[in-house]
N, C-alpha and C positions, 0 to 999 in steps of 0.2 A: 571477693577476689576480682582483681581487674579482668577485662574479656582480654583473655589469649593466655594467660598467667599457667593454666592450666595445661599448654600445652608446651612450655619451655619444663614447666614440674614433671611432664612424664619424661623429657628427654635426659631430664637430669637424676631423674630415680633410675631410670634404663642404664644409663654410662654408669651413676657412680655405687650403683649400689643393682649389678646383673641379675639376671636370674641362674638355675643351673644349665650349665652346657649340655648337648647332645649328649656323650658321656656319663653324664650324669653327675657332676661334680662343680660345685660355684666356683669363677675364677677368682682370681686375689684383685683386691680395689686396685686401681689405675694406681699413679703413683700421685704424692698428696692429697688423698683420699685414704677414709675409712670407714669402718662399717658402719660407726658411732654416723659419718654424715651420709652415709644411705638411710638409716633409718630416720635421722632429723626431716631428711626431702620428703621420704615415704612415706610419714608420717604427719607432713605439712608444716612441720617447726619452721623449717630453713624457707624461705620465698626470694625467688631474685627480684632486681628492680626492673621497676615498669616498666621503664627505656629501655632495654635490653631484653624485656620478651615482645614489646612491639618490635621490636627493631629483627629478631630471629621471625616472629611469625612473618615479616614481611619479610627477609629472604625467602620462605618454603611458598608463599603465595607465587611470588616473582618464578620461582622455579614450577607453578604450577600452568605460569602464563597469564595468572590474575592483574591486577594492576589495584586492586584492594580487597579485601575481606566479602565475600557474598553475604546478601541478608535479604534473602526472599521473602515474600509478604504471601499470608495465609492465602490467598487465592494462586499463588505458582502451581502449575502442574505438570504433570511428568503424562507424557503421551505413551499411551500401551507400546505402540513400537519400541519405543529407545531401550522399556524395559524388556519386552523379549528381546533385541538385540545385544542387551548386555548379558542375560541368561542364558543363549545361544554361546556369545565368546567365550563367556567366564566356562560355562562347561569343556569349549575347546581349549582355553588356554590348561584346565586342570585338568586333560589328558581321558573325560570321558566320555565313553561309546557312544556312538549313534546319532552326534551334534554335528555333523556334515550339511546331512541335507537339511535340515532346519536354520543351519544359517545360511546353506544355498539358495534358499524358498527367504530370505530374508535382506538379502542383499545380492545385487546385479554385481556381474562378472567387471564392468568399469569401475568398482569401486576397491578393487582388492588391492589398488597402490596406498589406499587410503590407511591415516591414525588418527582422526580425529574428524567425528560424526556432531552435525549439528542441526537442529531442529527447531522450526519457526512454525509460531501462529503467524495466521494473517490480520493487521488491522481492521475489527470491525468498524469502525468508527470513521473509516476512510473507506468502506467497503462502498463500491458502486455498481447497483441496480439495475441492468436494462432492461425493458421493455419488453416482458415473455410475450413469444406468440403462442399460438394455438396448440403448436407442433414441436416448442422449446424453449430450454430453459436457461438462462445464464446467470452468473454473478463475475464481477470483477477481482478478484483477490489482491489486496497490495503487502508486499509483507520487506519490512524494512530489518535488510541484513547487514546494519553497518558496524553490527557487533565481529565482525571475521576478521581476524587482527591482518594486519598487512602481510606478513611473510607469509602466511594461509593460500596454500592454490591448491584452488578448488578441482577435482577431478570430475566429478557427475553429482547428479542431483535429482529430486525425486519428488516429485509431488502427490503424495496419499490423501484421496477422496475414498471415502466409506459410503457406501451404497447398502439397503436395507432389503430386505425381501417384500414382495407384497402380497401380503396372504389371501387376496382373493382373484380367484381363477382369472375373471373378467379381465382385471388390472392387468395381467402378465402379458408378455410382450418385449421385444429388443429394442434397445438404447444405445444411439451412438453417444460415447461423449469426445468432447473435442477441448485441446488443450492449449491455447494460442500464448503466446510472449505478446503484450500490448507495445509496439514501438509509441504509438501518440496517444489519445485519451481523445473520446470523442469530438469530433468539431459540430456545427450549427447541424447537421444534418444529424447527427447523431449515432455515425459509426465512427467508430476506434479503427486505425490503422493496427494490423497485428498480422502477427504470422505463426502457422501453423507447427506446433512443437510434435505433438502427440495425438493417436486416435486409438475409438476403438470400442468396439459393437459388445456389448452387454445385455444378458438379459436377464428381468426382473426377478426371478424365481429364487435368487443366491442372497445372502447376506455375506457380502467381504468390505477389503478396504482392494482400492485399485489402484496400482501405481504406474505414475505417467513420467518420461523420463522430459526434464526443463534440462536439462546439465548446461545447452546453448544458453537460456536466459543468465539461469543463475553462475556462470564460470563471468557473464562479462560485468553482472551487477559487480560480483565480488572483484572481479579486476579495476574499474573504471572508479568504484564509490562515489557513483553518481548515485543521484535516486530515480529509482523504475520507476515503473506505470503499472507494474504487476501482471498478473496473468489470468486470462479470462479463459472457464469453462463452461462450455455450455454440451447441455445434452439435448439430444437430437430424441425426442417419443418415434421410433420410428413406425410405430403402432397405432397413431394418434394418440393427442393429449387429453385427460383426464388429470383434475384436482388429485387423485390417485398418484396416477403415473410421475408426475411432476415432483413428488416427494420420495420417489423410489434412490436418485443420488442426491447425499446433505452436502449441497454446495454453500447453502445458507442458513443461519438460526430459525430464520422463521420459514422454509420449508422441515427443518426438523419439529421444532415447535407446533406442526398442522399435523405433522403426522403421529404426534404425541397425543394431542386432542385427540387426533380423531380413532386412537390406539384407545385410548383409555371412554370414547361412547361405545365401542363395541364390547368395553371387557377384556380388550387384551394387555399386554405388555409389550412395547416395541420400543427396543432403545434407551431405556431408563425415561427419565422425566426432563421437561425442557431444561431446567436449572444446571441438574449431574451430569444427564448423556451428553449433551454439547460438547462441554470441556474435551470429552473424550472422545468425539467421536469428529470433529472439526477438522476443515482441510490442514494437510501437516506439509509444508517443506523440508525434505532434510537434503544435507549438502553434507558429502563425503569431501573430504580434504588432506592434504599432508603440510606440516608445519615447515619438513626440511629439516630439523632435530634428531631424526633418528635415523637407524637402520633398516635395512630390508626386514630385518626381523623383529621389528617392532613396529609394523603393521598391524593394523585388528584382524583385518584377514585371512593373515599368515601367521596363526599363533603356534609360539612353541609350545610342546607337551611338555608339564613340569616334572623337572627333576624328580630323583628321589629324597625322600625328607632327610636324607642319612648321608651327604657330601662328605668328600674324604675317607671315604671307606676304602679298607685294602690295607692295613697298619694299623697299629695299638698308638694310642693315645698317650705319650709320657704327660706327666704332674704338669699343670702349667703350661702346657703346650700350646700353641696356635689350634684353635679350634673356633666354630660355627656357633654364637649361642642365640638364645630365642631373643627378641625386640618384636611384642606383639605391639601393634600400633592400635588405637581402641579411638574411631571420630569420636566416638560420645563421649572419651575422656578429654581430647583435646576438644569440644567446645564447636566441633564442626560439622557435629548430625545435620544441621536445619538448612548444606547448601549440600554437604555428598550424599546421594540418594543409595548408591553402591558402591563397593561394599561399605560393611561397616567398620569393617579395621581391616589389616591384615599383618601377617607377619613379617618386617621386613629382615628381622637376623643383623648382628654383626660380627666381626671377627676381633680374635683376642688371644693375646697370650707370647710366650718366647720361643724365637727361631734358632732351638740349639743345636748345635756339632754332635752328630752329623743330622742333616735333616731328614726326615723318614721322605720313603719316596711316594707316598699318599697325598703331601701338601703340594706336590707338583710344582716345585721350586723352580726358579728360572738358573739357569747355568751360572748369571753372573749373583745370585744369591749364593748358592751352594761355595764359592766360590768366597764370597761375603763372609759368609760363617767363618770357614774354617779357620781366613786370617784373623780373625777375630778369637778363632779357640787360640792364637798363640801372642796377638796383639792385642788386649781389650781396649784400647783406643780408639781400633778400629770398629763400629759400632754394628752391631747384628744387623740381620736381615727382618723388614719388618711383616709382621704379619698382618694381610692387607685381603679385600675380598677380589678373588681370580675370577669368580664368573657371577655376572649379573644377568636376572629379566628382567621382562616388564610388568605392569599389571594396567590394567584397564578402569579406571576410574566412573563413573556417570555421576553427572552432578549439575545444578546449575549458575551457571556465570553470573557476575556483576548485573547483569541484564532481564536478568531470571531465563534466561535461556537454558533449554537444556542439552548439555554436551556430553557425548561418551568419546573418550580419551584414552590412549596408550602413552604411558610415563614407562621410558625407558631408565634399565639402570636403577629401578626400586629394590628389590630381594635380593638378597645375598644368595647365593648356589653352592659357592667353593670358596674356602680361603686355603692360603696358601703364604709359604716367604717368598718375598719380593725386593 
């Protein structure tokens, strides 16, 4: 079967052949439809042409802000953060206890105009080196964010360094680390012009990730799309240096990689192994943004608590009536596990059915529908009120882009809540 073919077949099982309504009762096939061509789709007899489900997949890509189909390569990885922060929202947007402060402890107060979170490695391969002294430590980080599509402005920003404990007494001790924006890249003498973003005194004894706020670097990288010079961290042993000390914050591979060795001659376990922990444990930029697409309330920070599953409650149901029915979405049917990381489907619901005289007062009709109807109960020319979804949210997507980037997203206007005539 062609790639995407699968995903025009679930939209065309879904419309022409429903499931049962909230209610509990199948609606009647659309019109020129029958059951005989639900179960052809459902069953796989019937397949549309190729042109026509490339041509749909690339509208819902476009609607996703894609500009083609992602196809990450087996080494992409998803940074611990992004996924507790989408476990954080996804609890607050579905209305459960206790997800407050967890996503307070996970996100700065400048980022709650924000819908859409993005997350950068830094180039190793462009990574540059200075010259540690005795007493500190640096790397340069460059990390290339030309993937931020233009209408994207950028609110704040954040740059996560993970720092390790050091488990012998001797070692411990406070660490400034320091967080510079590089305006030039070193000249003959061998300092870099830069200027000071972020500080801030640490000591050895913790294992976290520390976050330093760039929002100044990274708001003009993303305005200007020029290319940076990146950003240099260096920490300050303010205890004196020791081979030790120096691997206490993983600025770089090979201070993680020494302290792997030298985890594994004593018998311990520190960090996973050079190969695994890196990935995961490597400086992270993330950059809170808003597209401009949506509303106040389709922020990630401002989630709404979800509805009840039971919309239009308050009135009985007549035969055929405008109602709410299930449209479970399932990525691994459509073909799209291996770019959305979360969720795995969800439910998006559509509405269905006829707006009769008189309408119940549940579907929350608009004056000029009710109105609709009733000429309608005396002039059938004049065509019913149709039944349309009255209230939508959003849901929050994690996945990663054309780039292998990984983005957590708010798509407004997904879930149906309410229908109603209109």
């Amino acid at each position: 079967m062609p790639p995407g073919r699968p995903l025009l077949m679930l939209l065309l099982v879904a419309l022409c052949f429903p499931a049962e309504s909230e209610s509990g009762r199948r609606p009647p096939p659309p019109p020129g439809a029958t059951s005989d061509d639900g179960d052809a789709l459902a069953r796989g007899r019937a397949t549309p042409p190729h042109g026509l489900t490339r041509h749909v997949e690339g509208q819902l890509l476009g609607m996703f802000g894609l500009q083609r189909r992602p196809r990450p390569g087996p080494g992409a990885v998803v940074p611990p953060y992004m996924l507790q922060l989408y476990r954080a929202l996804h609890g607050a947007h579905s209305g459960a206890r206790d997800v407050g402060r967890p996503l307070d402890r996970l996100v700065a107060r400048p980022a709650s105009q924000a819908n859409t979170v993005r997350s950068f490695h830094h180039d190793e391969s462009a990574e540059h080196v200075p010259a540690d002294s005795g007493d500190s430590t640096a790397r340069r980080l460059l990390f290339n964010v030309s993937s931020i599509p233009d209408g994207e402005v950028i609110t704040s920003a954040e740059l996560h360094v993970y720092r390790e404990r050091l488990s012998s007494p001797a070692s411990a001790g406070l660490h400034r680390i320091n967080v510079y924006e590089v305006l030039r890249p070193a000249a003959a003498d061998g300092t870099p012009i830069a200027r000071l973003l972020d500080t801030r005194v640490v000591h050895s004894g913790r294992s976290e990730w520390e976050r330093f706020d760039v929002s100044p670097a990274a708001v003009r990288w993303a305005a200007t799309k020029e290319p940076n010079h990146g950003l240099l961290v260096e920490v300050q042993h303010l205890d004196g240096g020791t081979p030790e000390k120096r691997r206490h914050v993983r600025i770089g591979r090979s201070l993680h990689a020494e302290a792997v060795a030298a985890a594994a001659r004593d018998g311990a376990s520190e960090g996973g192994d050079g190969g695994e922990g890196w990935p995961q444990l490597r400086p992270l930029l993330v950059t809170f943004g808003h597209d401009g697409k949506t509303r106040d309330e389709g922020t990630l920070l401002r989630p709404r608590p979800k509805r009840n599953s039971r919309p239009n409650k308050g009135g009985r149901r007549g035969r055929g009536q405008c109602a709410r029915y299930p449209l479970y979405v399932d990525f691994s049917d459509v073909g799209w596990n291996d770019w959305i990381v979360a969720p795995p489907g969800y439910n998006a619901f559509f509405c269905q059915g006829e707006c009769h005289f008189p309408l119940p007062q549940h579907l929350n009709s608009t004056n000029h529908a009710i109105v609709q109807t009733l000429v309608n109960s005396v002039n059938p020319e004049v065509p019913r009120a149709c039944c349309i979804p009255t209230e939508l949210t959003p849901i929050a997507l994690l996945y990663l882009d054309e780039y292998e980037k990984v983005v957590l997203k708010n798509y407004q206007d997904m879930v149906v809540e309410g229908c109603g005539c209109r």
